[in-house]
C-alpha positions in Angstrom: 107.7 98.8 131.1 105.0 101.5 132.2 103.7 104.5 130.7 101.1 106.8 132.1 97.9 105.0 132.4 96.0 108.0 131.8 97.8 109.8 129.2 95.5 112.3 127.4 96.9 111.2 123.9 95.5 107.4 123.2 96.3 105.9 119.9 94.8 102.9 118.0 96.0 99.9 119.1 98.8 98.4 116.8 97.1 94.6 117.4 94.1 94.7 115.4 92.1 91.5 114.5 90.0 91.3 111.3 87.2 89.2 110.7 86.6 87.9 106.8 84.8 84.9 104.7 87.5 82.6 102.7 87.0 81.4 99.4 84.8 78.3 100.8 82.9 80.8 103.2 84.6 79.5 106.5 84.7 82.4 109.1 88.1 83.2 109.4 90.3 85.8 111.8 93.5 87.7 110.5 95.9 88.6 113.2 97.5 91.7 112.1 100.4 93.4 113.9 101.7 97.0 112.7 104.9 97.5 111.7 105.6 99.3 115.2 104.9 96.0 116.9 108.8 95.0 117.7 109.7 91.2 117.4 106.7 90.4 115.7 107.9 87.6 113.1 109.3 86.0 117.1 105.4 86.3 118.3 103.6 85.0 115.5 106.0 82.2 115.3 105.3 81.5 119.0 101.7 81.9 118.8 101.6 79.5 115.4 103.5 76.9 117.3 101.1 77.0 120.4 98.0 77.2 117.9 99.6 73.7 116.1 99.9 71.8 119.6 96.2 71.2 119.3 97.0 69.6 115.4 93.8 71.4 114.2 91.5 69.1 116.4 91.0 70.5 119.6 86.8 71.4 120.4 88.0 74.9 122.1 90.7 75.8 120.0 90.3 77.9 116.7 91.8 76.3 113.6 95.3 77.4 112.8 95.2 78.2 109.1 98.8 80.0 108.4 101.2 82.7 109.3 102.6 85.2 107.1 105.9 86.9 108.5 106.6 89.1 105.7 103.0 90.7 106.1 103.0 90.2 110.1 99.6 88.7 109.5 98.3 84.7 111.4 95.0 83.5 110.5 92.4 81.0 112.4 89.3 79.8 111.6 86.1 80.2 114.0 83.1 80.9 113.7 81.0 83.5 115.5 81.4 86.8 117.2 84.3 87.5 119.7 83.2 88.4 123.4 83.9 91.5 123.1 81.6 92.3 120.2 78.8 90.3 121.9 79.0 92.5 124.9 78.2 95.9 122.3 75.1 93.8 121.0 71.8 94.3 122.6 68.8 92.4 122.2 65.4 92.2 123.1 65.6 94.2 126.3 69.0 93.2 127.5 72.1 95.5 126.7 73.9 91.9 125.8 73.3 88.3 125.6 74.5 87.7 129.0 73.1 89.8 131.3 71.2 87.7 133.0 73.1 85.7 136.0 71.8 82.1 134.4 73.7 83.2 131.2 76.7 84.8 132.7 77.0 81.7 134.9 76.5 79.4 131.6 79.5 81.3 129.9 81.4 81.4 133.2 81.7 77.1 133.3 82.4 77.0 129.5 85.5 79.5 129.7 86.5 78.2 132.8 86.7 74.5 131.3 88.5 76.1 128.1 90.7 76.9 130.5 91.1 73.8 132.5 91.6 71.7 129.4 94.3 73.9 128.4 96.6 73.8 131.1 95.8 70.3 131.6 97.4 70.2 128.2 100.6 72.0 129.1 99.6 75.6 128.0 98.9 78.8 129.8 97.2 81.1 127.6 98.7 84.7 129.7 95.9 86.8 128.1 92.7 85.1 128.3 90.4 88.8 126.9 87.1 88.9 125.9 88.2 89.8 122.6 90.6 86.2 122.2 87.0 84.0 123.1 84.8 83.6 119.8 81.2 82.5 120.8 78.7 81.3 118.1 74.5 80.6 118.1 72.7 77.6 117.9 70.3 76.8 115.4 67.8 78.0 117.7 69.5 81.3 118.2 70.7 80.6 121.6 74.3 81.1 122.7 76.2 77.5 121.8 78.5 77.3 124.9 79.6 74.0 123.4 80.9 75.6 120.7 83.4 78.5 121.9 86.8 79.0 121.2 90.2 80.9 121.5 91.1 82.6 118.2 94.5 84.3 120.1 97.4 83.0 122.0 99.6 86.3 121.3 100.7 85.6 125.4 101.1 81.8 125.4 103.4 79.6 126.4 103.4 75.4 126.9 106.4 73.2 128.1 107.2 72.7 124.6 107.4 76.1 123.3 108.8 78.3 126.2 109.1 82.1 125.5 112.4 83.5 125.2 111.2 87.4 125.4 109.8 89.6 127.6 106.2 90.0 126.9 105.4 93.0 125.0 103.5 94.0 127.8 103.1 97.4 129.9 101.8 95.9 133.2 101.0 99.5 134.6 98.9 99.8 131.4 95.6 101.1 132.7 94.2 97.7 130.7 96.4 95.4 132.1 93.8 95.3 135.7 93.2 91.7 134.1 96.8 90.6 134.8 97.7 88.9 138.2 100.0 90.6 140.6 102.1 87.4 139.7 102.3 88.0 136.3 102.8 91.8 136.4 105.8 91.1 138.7 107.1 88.8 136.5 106.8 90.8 133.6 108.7 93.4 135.1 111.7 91.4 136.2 112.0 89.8 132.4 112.3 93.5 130.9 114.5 94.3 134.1 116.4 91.2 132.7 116.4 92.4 129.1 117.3 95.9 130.0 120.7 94.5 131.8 121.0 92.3 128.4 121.2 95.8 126.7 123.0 98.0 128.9 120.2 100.7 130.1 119.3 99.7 133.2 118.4 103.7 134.2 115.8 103.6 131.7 112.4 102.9 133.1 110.4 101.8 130.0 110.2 101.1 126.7 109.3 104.8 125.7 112.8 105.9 127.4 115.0 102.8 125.5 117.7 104.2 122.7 116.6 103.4 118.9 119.9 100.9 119.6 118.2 99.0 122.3 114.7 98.9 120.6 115.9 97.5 117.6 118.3 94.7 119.8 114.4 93.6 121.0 114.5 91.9 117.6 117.5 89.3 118.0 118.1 89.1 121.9 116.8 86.0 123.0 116.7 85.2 127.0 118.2 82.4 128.2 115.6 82.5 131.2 112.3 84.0 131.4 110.0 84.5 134.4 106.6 84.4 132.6 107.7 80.7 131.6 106.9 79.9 135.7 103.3 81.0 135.5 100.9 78.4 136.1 97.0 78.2 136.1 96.1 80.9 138.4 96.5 83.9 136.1 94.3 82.2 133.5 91.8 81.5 136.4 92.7 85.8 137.7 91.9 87.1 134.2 88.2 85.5 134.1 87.3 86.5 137.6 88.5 90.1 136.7 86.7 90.0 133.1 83.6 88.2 134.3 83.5 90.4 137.3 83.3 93.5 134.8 80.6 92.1 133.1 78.6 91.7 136.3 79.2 95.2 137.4 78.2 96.9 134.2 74.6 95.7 135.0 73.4 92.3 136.1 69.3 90.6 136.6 69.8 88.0 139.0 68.0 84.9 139.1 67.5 84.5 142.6 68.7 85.6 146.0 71.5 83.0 146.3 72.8 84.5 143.0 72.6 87.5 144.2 74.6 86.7 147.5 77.1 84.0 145.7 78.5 84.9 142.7 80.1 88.4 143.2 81.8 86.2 146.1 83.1 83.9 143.5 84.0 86.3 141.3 86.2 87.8 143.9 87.7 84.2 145.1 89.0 83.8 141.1 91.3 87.1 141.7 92.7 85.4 145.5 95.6 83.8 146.1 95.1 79.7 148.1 96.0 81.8 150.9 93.8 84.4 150.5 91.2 82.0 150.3 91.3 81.7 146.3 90.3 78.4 144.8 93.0 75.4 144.8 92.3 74.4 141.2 89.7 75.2 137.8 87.8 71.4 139.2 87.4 73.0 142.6 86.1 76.9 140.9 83.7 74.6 138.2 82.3 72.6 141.1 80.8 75.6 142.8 79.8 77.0 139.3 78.1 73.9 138.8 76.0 73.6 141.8 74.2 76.8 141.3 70.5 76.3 140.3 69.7 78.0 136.5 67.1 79.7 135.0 66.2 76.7 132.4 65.3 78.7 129.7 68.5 80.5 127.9 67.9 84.0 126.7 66.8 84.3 123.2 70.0 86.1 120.7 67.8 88.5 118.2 70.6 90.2 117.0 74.1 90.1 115.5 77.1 92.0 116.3 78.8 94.4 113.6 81.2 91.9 111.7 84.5 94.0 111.4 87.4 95.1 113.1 88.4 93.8 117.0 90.9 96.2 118.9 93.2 93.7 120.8 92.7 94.7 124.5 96.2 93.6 125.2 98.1 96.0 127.3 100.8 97.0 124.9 102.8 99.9 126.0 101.0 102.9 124.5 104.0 104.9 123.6 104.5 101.9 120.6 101.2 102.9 119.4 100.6 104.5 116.1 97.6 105.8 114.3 94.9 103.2 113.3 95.3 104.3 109.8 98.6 103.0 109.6 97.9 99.8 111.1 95.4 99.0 108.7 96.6 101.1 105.5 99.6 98.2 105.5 97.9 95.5 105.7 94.0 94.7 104.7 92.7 91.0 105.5 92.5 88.9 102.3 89.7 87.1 101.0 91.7 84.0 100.8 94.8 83.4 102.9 97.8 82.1 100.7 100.9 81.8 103.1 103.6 83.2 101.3 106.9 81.1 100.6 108.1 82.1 104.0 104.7 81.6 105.6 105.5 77.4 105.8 108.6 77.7 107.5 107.5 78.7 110.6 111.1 77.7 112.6 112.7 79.8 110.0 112.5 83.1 111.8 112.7 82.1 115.2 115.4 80.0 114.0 117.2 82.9 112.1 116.5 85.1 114.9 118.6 82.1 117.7 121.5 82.5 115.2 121.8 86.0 114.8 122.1 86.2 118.6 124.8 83.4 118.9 126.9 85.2 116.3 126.3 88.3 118.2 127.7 86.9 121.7 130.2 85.0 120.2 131.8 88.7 118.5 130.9 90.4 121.8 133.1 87.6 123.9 135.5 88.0 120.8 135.9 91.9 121.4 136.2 91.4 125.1 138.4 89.6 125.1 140.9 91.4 122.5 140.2 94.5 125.0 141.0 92.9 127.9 144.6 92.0 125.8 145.0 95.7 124.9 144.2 96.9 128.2 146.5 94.4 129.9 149.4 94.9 127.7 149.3 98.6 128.3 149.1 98.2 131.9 151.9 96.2 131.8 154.4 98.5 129.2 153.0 101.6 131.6 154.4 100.3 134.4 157.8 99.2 133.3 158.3 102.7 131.3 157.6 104.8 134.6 160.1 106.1 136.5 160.7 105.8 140.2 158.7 107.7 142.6 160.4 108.6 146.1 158.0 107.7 148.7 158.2 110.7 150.5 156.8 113.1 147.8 153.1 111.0 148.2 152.9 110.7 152.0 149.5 112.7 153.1 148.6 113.8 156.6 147.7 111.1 158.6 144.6 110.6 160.9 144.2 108.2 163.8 147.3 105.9 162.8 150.3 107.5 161.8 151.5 104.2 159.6 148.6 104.8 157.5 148.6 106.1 154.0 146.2 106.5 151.1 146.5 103.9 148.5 146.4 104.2 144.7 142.7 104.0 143.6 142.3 100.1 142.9 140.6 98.9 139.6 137.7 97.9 141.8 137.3 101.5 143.5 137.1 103.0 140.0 134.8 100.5 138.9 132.4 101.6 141.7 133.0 105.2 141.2 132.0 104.7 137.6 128.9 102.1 139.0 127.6 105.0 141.3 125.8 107.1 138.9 123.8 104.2 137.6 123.5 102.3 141.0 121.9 105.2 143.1 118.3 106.3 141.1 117.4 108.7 143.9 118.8 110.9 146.2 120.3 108.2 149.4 118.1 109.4 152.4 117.1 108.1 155.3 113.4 105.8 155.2 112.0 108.7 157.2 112.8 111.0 154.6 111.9 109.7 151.5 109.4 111.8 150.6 111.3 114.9 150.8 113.6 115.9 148.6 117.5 116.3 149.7 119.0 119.8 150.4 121.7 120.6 147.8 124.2 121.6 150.9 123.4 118.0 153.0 126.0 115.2 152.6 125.8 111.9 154.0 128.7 111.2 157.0 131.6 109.4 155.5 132.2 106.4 156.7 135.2 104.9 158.7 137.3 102.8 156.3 141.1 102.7 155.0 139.8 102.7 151.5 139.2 105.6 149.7 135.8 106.1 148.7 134.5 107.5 145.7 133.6 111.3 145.7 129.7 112.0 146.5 127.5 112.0 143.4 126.1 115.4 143.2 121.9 114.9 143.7 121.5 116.3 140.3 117.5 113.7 139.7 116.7 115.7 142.8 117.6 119.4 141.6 114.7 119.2 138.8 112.3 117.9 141.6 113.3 119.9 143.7 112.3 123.6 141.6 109.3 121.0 140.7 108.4 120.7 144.3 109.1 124.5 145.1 106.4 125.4 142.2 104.5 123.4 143.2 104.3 124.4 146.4 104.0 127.9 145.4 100.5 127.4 143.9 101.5 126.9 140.0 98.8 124.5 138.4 100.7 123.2 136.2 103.4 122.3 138.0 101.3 120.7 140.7 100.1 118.5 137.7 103.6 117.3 136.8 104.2 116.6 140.2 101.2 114.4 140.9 102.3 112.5 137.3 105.8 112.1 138.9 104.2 110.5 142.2 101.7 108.9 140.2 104.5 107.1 137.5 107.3 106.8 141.0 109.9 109.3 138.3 112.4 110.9 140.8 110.4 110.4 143.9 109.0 107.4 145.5 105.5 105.9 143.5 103.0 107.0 145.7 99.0 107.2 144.4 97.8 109.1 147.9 100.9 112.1 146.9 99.7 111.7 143.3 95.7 112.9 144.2 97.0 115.3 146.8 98.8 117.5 143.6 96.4 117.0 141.2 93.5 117.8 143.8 95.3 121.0 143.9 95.6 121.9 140.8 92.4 120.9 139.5 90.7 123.2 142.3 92.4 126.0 140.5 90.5 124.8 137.3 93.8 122.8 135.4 91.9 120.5 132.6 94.8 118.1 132.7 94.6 117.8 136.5 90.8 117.5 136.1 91.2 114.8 133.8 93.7 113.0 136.3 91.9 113.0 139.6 88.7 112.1 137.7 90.9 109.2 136.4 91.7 108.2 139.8 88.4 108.8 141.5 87.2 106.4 138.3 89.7 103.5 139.4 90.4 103.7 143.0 93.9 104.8 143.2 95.0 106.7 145.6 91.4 107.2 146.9 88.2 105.4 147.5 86.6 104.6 144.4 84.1 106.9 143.6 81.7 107.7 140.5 80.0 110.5 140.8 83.2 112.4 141.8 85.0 111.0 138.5 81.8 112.7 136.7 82.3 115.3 138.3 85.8 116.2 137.9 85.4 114.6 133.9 82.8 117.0 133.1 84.9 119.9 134.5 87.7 118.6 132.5 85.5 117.9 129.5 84.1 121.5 129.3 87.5 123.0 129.1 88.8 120.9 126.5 90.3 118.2 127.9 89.9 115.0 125.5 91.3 113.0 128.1 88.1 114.2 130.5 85.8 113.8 127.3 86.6 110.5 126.5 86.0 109.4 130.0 82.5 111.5 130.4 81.7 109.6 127.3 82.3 106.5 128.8 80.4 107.1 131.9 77.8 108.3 129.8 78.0 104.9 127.8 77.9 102.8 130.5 75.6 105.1 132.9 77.9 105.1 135.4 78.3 108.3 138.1 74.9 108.6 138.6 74.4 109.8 135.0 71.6 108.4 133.0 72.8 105.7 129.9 73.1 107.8 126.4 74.4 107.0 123.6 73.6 110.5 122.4 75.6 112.3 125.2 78.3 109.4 125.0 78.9 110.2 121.5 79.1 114.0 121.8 82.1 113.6 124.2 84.2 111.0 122.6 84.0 113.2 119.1 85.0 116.0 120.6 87.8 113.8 122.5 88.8 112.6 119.4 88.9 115.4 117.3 91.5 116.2 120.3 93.6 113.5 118.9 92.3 110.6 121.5 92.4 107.3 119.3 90.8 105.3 121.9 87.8 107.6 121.2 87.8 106.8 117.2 88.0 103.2 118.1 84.7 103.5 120.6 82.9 105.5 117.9 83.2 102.8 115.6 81.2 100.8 117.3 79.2 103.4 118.9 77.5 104.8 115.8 76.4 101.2 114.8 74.0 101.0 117.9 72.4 104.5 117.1 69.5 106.0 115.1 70.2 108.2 112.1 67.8 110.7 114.5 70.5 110.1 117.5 73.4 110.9 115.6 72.2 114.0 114.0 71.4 115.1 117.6 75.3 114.2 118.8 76.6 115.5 115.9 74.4 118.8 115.9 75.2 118.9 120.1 78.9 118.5 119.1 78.5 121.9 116.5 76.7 123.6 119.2 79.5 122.7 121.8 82.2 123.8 119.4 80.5 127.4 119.1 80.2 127.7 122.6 83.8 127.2 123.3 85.5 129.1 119.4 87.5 131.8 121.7 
């Protein structure tokens, strides 16, 4: 299930989350997935299932007001501001509510006991995000900690309501870094699992699966799935990842024993027991507990923009579709009136059960009149044919003159057919891995009685083999498709080091995309030490020749002043317009939210440095 993490082309997300007021003026939240989003009447029957566990009740749990299948819509009821949202609100002098350590800390023991009473329940939430936690102020405008809760469970799963799906998740996602190793394994071996069910088992992602096996995601139900085994410890990996992100955007410590402790902390949330992780959420919210706090809470003068929440979930990008079409379908309504379908909530998952009995009950059916046909041919073949002297098929012999070649078996022509499918790359030794297979080498046979099946020509390794041979003779751009082929492990072995050697290449002979790339890696650490001002470096390079994969990073390290580049919102803005007037949707989406945190003086200055840009750069 992966796609390029750093594909220049980013669409909206198809999970969008509305906020509205109902008829009574109760905050309310409207799940809405596109139409692209496959199995969805399946999801939000899971989710609304978790969601009425709690029977309306629970302190940290929004209030499950309906689903709507036919408009692939689930509303809750909580009020406040999601995380997410907070984090893009200044006020006073701080860039959010909880940039101070005493505050961070605060938030850091209520999610974590959300968390704890949860699974202590029976339910791990999978995709604890900033944007599933809604936080709302006191009377006093203070942060209410008392008062959070979790508005999604799109991931969930209890002992009662076990998923039956793979997750609709890309765990290679460049925004799945929340997910545990655990959970991104497992999530791999369910699609693995599905894409047996399906018959493609070449295929590496969802982006590569036939229209026929897409549309199977709707019915096919798994009788066992991985993610039902995880436990506690991707909750408790999520918040150490999220909270540690928070902390390293910009954090005023308390005192020098904040200073030293927490990042530690934050780092033991994303270990293993034997790493030295924590044994349990009691064991984590002790140590939270025992740190000493700034008494007086910061003061909340300011509310976020109420609107539209992009769903940080990792879904796999290729799914995507333009943000237009995810909200032109469906708009959040004033009131929520579940259609007729919308109180049945077994019926889909219940229609979708039978659909797939029926369906293995005619596939057994079919098999099974095959395996008649076949047999009864076999059978009227062989009694039709006429003798065969023996001496007309004896071959040369070997070592053993009593030996002779047998008739191919069923089995042997089983595996000759298997082969193709069984061997992804070219068979080399360990040692050789990285280099691709000569055309003219073939392995030694080896010594058996039994015929083996003819060797499969190498024909993956022909392709990366003129790759290679470009790329070696200084072509940028096909130094850039090699580095995306070691980057996404397609037809030689995934490899991040290989991946910033060709794009360092290319780059140096000025290729935007390859630009874009190694600034991408610099950015995140893959494949080489993490490093900001390089990734600013190489974004800006990429940026200035048109790259809207390098603007809309430049305008995120602009944002967030990262790189040694000063904070503007002025500079950040230039660069994710021009990104996406490239066509990058994850630039529309930060512009949104962008342009609500500027003057009407700062945007005429982005938007007259964009014009300027533009003219620079018309030939």
């Amino acid at each position: 299930m992966s796609n390029l993490g750093e594909h220049p082309q980013t669409p909206a997300p198809i999970i969008q989350i509305e906020k509205f007021l109902s008829s009574k003026n109760t905050e309310r939240w409207c799940k809405i997935l596109s139409p692209a989003f496959p199995g969805a009447a399946y999801w939000l029957c899971q989710e609304a299932r978790i969601l009425q566990e709690f029977n309306h009740q629970h302190p940290f749990v929004a209030r499950f007001i309906g689903v709507d299948i036919e408009r692939r819509i689930l509303v809750t009821e909580a009020p406040g501001f999601t995380l997410s949202q907070w984090l893009a609100t200044p006020t006073q002098a701080l860039d959010h509510p909880f940039q101070r350590s005493s505050d961070l800390l605060r938030l850091m023991v209520a999610v974590c006991e959300i968390a704890d009473a949860l699974h202590r329940k029976g339910v791990v939430h999978g995709g604890l995000r900033p944007d599933a936690l809604c936080i709302n102020l006191d009377s006093s405008r203070h942060v209410d900690y008392t008062s959070i809760k979790l508005i999604d469970f799109g991931s969930a799963h209890s002992a009662q309501h076990r998923l039956e799906k793979p997750l609709f998740i890309d765990p290679d996602h460049r925004n799945a870094n929340y997910l545990s190793p655990a959970m991104r394994d497992v999530i791999r071996k369910d699609w693995q699992e599905y894409l047996r069910v399906v018959e493609e088992t070449d295929k590496l992602g969802w982006f590569e699966l036939s229209e026929r096996a897409k549309s199977q995601y709707e019915t096919v139900l798994l009788s066992s799935v991985q993610a039902n085994h995880l436990d506690w410890r991707v909750d408790m990996f999520s918040l150490g990842y999220w909270f540690s992100q928070i902390s390293l955007h910009r954090i005023d410590y308390f005192n020098a024993s904040h200073q030293e402790k927490l990042p530690k902390v934050l780092k033991r949330m994303q270990k293993t027991l034997w790493q030295g992780g924590y044994g349990s959420f009691d064991a984590l919210l002790r140590e939270l507990r025992s740190f000493e706090l700034d008494p007086q809470p910061a003061l909340v003068d300011a509310l976020p923009a109420s609107g539209s929440v992009a769903s940080l979930s990792p879904t796999p990008e290729s799914a995507y579709v333009p943000a237009s079409e995810v909200m032109g379908t469906v708009a959040a309504p004033e009131t929520f009136a579940p259609s007729g379908k919308a109180s049945h909530l077994s019926g889909a998952l219940d229609a979708a059960r039978a659909k797939a009995h029926k369906r293995k009950q005619l596939q057994a059916l079919v098999a099974g009149a095959a395996a008649l046909a076949i047999g009864f041919a076999g059978m009227m073949w062989y009694l039709s044919k006429p003798a065969e002297p023996k001496a007309e098929f004896t071959q040369p012999t070997l070592d053993h003159p009593e030996s002779s070649v047998e008739r191919p078996t069923a089995h042997a022509a089983s595996n000759t057919k298997a082969a193709p499918v069984a061997v992804q790359e070219p068979a080399t030794p360990p040692a050789q891995q990285d280099t691709p297979v000569s055309p003219t080498e073939v392995p030694a046979p080896s010594v058996d009685s039994t015929p083996q099946p003819a060797p499969v020509a190498t024909s993956p390794a022909e392709p990366q083999n003129d790759l290679r041979k470009r790329a070696e003779g200084g072509d940028a751009k096909s130094q850039t498709e090699l580095g995306l082929a070691y980057r996404s492990g397609r037809g030689v072995p995934q490899d991040n080091e290989q991946a910033v050697k060709w794009y360092r290449k290319a780059a140096e002979q000025g290729e935007p995309d390859a630009q874009a790339y190694l600034g991408f890696m610099y950015m995140t650490g893959r494949g080489v030490a993490r490093d900001d001002k390089e990734a600013a470096r190489w974004h800006r390079k990429a940026a200035e020749a048109g790259s809207a994969l390098g603007q809309y990073n430049l305008g995120l390290m602009y944002m967030h002043g990262r790189g040694g580049l000063d904070q503007s919102n002025v500079n950040s803005f230039t660069w994710l317009k021009l990104s996406a007037e490239g066509g990058n949707g994850a630039a529309r989406s930060q512009l949104v939210t962008l342009e609500q945190q500027m003057s009407k003086a700062d945007l005429q200055e982005a938007n007259r440095m964009v014009a300027n840009w533009k003219t620079k750069h018309k030939n």
